[in-house]
PDBQT receptor file of N, H, CA, C and O in Angstrom, charges set to zero:
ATOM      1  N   UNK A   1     214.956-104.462-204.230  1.00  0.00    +0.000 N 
ATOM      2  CA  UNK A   1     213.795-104.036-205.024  1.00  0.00    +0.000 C 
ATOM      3  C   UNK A   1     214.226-102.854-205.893  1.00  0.00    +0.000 C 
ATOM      4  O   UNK A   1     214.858-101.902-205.435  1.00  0.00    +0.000 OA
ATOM      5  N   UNK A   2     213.847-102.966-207.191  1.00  0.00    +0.000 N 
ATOM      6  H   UNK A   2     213.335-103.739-207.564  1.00  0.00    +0.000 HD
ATOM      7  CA  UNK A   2     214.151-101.976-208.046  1.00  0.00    +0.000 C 
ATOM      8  C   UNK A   2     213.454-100.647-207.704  1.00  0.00    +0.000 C 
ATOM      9  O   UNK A   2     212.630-100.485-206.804  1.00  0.00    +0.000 OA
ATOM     10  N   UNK A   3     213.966 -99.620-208.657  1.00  0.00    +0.000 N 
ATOM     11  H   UNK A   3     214.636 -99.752-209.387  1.00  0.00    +0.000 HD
ATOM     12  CA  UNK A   3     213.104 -98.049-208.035  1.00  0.00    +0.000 C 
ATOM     13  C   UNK A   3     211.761 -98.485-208.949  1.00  0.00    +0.000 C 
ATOM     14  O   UNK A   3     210.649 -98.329-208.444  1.00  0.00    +0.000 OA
ATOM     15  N   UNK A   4     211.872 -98.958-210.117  1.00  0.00    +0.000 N 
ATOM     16  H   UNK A   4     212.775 -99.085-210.527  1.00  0.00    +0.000 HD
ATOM     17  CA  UNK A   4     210.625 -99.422-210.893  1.00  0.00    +0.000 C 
ATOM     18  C   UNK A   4     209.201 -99.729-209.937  1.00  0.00    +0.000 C 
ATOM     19  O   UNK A   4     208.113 -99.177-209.773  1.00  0.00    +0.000 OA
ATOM     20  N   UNK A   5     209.931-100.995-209.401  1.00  0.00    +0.000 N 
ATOM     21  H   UNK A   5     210.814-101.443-209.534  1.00  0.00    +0.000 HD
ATOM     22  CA  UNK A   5     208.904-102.036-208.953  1.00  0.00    +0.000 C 
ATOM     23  C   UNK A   5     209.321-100.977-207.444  1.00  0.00    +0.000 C 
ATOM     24  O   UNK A   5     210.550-101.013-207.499  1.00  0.00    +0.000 OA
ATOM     25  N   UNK A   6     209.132-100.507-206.773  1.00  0.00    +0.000 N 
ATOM     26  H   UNK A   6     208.133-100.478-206.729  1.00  0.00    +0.000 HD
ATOM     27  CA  UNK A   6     208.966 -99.616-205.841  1.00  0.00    +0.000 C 
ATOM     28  C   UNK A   6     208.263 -98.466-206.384  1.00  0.00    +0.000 C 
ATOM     29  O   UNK A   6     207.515 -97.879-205.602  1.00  0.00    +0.000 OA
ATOM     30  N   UNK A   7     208.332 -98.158-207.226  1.00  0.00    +0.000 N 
ATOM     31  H   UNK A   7     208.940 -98.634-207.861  1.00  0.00    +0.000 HD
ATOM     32  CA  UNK A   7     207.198 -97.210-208.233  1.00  0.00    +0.000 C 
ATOM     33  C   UNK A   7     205.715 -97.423-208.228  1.00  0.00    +0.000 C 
ATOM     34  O   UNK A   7     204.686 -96.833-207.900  1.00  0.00    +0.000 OA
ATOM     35  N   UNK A   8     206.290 -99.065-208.989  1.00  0.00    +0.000 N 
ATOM     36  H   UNK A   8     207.126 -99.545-209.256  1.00  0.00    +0.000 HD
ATOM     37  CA  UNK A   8     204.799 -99.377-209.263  1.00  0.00    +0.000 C 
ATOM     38  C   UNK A   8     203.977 -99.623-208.193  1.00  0.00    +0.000 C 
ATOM     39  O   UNK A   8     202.853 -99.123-208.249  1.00  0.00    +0.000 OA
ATOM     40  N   UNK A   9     204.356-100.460-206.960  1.00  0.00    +0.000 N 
ATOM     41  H   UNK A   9     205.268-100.866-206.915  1.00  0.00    +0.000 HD
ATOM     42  CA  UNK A   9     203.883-100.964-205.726  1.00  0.00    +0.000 C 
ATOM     43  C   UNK A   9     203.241 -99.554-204.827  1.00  0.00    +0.000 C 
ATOM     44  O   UNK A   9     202.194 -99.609-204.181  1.00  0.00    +0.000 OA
ATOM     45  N   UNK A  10     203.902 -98.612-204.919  1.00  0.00    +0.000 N 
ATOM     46  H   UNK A  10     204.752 -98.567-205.443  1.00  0.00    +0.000 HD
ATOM     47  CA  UNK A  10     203.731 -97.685-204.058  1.00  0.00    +0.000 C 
ATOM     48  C   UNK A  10     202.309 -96.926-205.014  1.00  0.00    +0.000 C 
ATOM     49  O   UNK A  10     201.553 -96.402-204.197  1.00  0.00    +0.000 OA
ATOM     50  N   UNK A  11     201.769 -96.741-206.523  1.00  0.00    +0.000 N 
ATOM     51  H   UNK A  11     202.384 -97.166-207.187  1.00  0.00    +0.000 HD
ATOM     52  CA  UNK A  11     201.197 -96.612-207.167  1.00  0.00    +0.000 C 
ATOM     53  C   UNK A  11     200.094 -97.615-206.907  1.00  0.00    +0.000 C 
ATOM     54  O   UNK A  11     198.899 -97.363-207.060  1.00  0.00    +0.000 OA
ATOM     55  N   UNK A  12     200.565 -98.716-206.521  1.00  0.00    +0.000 N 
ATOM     56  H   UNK A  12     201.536 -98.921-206.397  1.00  0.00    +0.000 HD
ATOM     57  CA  UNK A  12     199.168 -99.642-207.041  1.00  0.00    +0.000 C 
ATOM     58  C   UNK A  12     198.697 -99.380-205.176  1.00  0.00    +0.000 C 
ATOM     59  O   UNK A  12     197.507 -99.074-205.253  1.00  0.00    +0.000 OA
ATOM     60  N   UNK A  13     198.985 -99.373-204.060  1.00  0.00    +0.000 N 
ATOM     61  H   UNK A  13     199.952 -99.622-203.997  1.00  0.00    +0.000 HD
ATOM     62  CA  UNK A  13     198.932 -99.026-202.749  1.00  0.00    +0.000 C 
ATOM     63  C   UNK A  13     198.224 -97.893-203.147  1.00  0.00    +0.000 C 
ATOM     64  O   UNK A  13     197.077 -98.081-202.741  1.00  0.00    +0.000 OA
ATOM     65  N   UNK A  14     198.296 -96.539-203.871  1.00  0.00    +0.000 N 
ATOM     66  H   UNK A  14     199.228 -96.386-204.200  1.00  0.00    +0.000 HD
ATOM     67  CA  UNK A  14     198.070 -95.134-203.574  1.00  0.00    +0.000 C 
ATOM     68  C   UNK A  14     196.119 -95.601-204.246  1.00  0.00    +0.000 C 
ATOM     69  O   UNK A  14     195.062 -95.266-203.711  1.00  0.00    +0.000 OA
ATOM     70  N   UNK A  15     196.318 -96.423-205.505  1.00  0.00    +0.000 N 
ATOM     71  H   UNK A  15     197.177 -96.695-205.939  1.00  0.00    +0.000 HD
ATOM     72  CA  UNK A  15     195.231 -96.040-205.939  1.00  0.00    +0.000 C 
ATOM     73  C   UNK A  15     194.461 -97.149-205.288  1.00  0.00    +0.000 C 
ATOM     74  O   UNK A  15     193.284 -96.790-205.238  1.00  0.00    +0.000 OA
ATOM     75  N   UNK A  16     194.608 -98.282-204.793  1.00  0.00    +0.000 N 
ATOM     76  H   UNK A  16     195.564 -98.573-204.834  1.00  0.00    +0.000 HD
ATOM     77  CA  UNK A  16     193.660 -99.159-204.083  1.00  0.00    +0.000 C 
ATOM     78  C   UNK A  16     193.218 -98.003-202.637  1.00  0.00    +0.000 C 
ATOM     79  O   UNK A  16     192.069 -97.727-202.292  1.00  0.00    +0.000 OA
ATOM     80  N   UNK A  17     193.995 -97.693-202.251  1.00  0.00    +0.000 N 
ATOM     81  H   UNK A  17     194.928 -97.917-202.532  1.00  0.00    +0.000 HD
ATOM     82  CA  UNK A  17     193.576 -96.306-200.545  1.00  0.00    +0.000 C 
ATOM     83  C   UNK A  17     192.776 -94.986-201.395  1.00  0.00    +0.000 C 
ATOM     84  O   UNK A  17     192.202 -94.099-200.764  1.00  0.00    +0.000 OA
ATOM     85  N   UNK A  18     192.821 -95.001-202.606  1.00  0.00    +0.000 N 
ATOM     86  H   UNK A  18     193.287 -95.722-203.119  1.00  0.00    +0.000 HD
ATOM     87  CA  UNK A  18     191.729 -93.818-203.456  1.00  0.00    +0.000 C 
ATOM     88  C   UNK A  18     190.539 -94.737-203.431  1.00  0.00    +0.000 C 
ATOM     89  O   UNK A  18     189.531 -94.276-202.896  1.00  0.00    +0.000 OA
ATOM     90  N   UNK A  19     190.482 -95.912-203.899  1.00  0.00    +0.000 N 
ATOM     91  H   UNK A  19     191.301 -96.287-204.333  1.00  0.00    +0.000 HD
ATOM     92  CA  UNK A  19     189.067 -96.750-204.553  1.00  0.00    +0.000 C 
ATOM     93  C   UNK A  19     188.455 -96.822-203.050  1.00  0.00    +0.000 C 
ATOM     94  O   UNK A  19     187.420 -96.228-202.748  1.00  0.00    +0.000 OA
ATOM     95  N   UNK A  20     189.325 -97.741-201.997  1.00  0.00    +0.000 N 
ATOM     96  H   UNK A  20     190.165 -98.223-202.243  1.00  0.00    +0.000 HD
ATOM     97  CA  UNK A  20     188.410 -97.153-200.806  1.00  0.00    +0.000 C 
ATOM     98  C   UNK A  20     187.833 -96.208-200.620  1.00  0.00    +0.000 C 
ATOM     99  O   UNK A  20     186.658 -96.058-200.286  1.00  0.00    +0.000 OA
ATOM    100  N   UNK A  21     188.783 -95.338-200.864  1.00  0.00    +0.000 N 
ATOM    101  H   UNK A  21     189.738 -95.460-201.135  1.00  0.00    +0.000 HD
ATOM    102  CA  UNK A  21     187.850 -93.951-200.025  1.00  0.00    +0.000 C 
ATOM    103  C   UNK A  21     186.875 -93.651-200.721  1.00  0.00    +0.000 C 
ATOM    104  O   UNK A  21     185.870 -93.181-200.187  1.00  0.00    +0.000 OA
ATOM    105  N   UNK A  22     186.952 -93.867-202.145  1.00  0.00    +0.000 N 
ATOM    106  H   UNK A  22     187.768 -94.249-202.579  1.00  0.00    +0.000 HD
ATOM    107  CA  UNK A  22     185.752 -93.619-202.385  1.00  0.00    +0.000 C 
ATOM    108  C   UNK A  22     184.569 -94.272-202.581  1.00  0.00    +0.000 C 
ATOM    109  O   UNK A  22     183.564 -93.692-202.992  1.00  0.00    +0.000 OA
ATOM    110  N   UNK A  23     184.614 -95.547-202.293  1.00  0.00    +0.000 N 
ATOM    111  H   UNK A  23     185.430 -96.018-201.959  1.00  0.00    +0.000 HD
ATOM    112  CA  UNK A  23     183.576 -96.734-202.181  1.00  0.00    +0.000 C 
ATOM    113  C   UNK A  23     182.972 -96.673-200.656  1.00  0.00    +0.000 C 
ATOM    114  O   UNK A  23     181.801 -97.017-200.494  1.00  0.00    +0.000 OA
ATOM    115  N   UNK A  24     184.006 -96.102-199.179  1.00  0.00    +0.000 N 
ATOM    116  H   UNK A  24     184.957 -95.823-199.310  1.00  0.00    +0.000 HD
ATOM    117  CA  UNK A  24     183.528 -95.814-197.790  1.00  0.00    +0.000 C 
ATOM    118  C   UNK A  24     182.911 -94.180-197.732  1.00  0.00    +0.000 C 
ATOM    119  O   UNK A  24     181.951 -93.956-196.995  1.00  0.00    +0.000 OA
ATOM    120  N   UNK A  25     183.443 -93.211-198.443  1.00  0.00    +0.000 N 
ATOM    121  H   UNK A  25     184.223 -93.394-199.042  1.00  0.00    +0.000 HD
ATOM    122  CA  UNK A  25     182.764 -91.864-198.820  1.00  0.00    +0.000 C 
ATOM    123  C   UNK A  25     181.146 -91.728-198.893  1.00  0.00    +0.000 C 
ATOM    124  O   UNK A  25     180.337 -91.140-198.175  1.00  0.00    +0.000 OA
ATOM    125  N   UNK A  26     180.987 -92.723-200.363  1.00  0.00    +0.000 N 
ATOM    126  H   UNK A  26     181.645 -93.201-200.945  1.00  0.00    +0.000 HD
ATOM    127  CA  UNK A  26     179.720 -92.996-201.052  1.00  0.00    +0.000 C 
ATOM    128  C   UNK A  26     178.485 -93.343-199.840  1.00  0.00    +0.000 C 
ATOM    129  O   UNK A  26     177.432 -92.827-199.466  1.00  0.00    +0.000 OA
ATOM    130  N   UNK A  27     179.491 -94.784-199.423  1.00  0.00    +0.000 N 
ATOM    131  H   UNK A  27     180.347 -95.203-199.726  1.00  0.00    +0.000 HD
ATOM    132  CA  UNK A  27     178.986 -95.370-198.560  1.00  0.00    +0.000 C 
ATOM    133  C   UNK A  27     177.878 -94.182-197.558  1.00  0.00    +0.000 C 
ATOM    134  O   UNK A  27     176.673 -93.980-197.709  1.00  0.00    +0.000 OA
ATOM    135  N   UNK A  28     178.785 -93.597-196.605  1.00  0.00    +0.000 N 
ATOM    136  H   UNK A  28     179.764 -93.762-196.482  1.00  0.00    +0.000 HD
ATOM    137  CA  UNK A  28     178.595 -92.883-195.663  1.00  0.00    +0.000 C 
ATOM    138  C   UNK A  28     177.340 -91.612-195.825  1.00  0.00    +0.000 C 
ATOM    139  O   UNK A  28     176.387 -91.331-195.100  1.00  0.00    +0.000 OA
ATOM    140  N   UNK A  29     177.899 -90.946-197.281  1.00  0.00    +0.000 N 
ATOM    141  H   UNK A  29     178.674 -91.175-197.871  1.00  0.00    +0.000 HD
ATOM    142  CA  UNK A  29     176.940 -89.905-197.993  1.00  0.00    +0.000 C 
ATOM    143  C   UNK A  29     175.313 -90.457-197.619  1.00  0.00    +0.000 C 
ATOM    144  O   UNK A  29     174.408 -89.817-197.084  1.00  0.00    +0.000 OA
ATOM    145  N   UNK A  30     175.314 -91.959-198.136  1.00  0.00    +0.000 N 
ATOM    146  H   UNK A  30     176.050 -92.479-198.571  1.00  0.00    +0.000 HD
ATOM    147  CA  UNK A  30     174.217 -92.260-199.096  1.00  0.00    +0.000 C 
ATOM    148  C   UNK A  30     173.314 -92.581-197.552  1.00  0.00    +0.000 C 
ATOM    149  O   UNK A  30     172.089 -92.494-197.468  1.00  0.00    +0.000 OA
ATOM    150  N   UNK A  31     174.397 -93.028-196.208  1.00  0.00    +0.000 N 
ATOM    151  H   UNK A  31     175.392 -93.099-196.276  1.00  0.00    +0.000 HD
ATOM    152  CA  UNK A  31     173.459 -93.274-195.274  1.00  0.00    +0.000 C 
ATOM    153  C   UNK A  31     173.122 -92.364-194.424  1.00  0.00    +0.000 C 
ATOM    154  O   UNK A  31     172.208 -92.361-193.598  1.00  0.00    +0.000 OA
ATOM    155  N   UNK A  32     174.219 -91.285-194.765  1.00  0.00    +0.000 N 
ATOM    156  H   UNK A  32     174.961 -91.287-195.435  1.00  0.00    +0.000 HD
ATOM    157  CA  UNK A  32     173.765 -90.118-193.727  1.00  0.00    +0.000 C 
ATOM    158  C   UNK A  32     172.535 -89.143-194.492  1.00  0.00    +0.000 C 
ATOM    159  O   UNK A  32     171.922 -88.346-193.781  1.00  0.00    +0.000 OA
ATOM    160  N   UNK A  33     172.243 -89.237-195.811  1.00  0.00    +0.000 N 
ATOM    161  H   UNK A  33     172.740 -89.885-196.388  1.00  0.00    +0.000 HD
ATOM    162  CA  UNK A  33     171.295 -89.082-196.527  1.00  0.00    +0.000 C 
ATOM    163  C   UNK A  33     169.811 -90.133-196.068  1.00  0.00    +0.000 C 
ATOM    164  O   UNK A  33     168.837 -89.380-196.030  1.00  0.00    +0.000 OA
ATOM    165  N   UNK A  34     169.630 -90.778-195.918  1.00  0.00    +0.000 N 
ATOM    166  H   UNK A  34     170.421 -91.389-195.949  1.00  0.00    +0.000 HD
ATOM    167  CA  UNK A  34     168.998 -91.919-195.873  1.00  0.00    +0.000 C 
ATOM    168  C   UNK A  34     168.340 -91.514-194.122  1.00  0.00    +0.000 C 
ATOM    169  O   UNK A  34     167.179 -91.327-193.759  1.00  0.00    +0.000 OA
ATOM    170  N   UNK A  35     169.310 -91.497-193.530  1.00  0.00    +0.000 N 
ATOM    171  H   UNK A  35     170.253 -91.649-193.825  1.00  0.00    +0.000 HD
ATOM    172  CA  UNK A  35     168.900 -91.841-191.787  1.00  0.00    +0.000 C 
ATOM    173  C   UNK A  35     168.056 -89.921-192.082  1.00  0.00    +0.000 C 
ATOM    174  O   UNK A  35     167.042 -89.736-191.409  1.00  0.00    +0.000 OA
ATOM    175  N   UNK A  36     168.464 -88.829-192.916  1.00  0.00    +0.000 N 
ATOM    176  H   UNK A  36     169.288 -88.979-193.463  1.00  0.00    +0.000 HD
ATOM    177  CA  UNK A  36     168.466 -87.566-192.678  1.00  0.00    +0.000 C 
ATOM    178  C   UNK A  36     166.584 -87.208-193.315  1.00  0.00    +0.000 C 
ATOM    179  O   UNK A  36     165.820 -86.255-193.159  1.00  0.00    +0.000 OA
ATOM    180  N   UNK A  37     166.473 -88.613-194.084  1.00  0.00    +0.000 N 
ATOM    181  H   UNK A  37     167.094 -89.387-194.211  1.00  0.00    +0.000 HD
ATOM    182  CA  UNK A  37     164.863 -88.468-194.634  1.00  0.00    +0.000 C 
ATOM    183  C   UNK A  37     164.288 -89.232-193.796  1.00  0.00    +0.000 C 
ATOM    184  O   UNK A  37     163.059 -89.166-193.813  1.00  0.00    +0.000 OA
ATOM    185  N   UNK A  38     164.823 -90.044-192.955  1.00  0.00    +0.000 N 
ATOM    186  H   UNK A  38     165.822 -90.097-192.941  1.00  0.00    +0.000 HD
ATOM    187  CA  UNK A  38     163.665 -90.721-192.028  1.00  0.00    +0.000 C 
ATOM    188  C   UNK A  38     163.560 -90.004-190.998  1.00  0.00    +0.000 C 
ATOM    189  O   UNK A  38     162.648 -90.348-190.246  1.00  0.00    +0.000 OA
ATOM    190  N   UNK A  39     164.315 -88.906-190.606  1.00  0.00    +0.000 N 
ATOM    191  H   UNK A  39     165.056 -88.627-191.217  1.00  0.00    +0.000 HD
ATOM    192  CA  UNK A  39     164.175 -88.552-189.271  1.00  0.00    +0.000 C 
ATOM    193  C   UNK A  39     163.626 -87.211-189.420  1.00  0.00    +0.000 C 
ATOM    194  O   UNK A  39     163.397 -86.544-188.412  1.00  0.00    +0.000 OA
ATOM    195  N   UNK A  40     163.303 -86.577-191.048  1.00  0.00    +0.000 N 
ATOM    196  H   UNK A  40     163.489 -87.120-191.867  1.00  0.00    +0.000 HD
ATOM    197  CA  UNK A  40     162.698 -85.790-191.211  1.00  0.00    +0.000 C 
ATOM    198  C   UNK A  40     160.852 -85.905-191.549  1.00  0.00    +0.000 C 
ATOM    199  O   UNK A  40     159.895 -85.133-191.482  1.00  0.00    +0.000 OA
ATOM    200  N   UNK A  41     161.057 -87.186-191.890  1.00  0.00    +0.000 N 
ATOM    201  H   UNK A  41     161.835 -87.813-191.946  1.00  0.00    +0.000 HD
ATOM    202  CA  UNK A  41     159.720 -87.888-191.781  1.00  0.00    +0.000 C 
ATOM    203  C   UNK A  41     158.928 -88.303-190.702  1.00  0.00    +0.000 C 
ATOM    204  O   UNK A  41     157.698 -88.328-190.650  1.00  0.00    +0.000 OA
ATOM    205  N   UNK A  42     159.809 -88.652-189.775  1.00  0.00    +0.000 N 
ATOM    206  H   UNK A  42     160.808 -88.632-189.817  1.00  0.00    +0.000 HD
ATOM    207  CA  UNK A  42     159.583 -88.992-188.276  1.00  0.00    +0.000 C 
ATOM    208  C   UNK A  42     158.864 -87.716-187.545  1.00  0.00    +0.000 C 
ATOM    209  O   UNK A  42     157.832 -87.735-186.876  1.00  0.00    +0.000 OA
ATOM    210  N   UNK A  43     159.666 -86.649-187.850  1.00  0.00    +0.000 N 
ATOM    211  H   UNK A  43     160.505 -86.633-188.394  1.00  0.00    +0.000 HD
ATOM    212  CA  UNK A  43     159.681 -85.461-187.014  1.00  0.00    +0.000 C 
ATOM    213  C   UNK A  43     157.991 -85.294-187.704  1.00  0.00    +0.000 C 
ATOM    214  O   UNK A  43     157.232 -85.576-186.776  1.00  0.00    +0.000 OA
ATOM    215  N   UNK A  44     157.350 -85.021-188.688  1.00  0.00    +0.000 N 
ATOM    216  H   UNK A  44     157.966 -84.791-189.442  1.00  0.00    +0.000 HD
ATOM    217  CA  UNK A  44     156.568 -84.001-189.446  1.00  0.00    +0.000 C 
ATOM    218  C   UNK A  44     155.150 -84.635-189.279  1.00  0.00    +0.000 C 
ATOM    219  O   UNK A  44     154.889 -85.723-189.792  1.00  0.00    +0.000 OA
ATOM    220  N   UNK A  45     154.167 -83.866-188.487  1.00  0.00    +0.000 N 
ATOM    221  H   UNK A  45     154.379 -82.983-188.070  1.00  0.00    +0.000 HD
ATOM    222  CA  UNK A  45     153.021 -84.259-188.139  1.00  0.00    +0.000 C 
ATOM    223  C   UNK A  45     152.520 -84.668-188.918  1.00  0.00    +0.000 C 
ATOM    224  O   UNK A  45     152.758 -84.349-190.083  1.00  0.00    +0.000 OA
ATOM    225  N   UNK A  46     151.647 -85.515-188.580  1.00  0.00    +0.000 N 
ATOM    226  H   UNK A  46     151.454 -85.774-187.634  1.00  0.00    +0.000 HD
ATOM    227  CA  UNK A  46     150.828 -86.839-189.649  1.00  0.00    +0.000 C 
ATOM    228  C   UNK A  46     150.165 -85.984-190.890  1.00  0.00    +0.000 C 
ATOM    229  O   UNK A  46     150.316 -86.397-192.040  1.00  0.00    +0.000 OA
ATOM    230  N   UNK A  47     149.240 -84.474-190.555  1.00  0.00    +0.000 N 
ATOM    231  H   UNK A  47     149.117 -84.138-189.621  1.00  0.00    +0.000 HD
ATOM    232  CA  UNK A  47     148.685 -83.718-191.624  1.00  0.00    +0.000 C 
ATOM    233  C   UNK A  47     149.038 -82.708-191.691  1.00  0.00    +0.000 C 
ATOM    234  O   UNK A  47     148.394 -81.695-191.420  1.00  0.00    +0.000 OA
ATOM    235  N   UNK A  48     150.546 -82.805-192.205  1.00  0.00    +0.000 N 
ATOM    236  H   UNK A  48     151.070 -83.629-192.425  1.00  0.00    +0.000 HD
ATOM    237  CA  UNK A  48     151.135 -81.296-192.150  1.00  0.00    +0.000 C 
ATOM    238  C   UNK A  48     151.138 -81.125-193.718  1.00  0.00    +0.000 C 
ATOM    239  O   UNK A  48     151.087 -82.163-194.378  1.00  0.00    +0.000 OA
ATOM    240  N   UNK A  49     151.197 -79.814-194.433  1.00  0.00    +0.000 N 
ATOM    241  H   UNK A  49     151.238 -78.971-193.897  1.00  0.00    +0.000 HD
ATOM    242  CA  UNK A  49     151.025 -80.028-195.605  1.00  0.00    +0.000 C 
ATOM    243  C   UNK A  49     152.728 -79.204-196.113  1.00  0.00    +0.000 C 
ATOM    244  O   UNK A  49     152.884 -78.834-197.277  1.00  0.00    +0.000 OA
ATOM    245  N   UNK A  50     153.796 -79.038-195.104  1.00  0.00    +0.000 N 
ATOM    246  H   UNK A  50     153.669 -79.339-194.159  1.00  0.00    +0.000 HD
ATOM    247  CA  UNK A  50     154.620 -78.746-195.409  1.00  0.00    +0.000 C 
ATOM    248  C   UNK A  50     155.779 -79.595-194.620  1.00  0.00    +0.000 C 
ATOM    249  O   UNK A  50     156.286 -79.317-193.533  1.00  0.00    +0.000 OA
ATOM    250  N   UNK A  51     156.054 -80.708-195.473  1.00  0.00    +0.000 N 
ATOM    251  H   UNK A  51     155.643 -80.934-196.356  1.00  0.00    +0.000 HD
ATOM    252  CA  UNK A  51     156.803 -81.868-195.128  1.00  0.00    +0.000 C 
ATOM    253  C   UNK A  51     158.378 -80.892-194.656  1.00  0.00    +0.000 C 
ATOM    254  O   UNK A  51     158.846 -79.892-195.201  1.00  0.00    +0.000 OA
ATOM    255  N   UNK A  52     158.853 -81.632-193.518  1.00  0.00    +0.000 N 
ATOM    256  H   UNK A  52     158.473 -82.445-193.076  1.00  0.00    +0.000 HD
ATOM    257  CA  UNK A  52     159.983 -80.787-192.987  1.00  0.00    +0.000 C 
ATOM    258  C   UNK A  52     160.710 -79.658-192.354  1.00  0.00    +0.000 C 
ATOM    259  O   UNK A  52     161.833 -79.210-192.122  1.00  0.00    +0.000 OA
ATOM    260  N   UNK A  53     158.973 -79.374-192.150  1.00  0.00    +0.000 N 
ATOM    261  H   UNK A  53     158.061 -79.737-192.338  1.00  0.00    +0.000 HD
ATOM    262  CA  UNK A  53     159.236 -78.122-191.009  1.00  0.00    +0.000 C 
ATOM    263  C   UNK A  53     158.946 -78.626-189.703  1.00  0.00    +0.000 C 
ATOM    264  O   UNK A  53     159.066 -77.896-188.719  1.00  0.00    +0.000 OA
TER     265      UNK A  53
């Protein structure tokens, strides 16, 4: 294998393990966001007029 094509391979590897991370990142943000408003909703008495305390 050339140093080229060992270049490129090791390049196209680096940025497919970037696009994951940031497609499983997002992922994670958006549900730990998500589970963090239902359980603040959950918590907050039916006629409270200050949501989240």
């Amino acid at each position: 294998m050339s140093l080229i094509g060992l270049a490129t391979y090791l390049a196209l590897v680096a940025l497919f393990l970037y696009a994951l991370y940031r497609v499983v990142n997002r992922a994670v943000l958006h549900a730990l966001r998500t589970h963090s408003a239902e359980v603040r909703a959950a918590a907050a008495p039916e006629g409270s007029s200050h949501p989240g305390r």
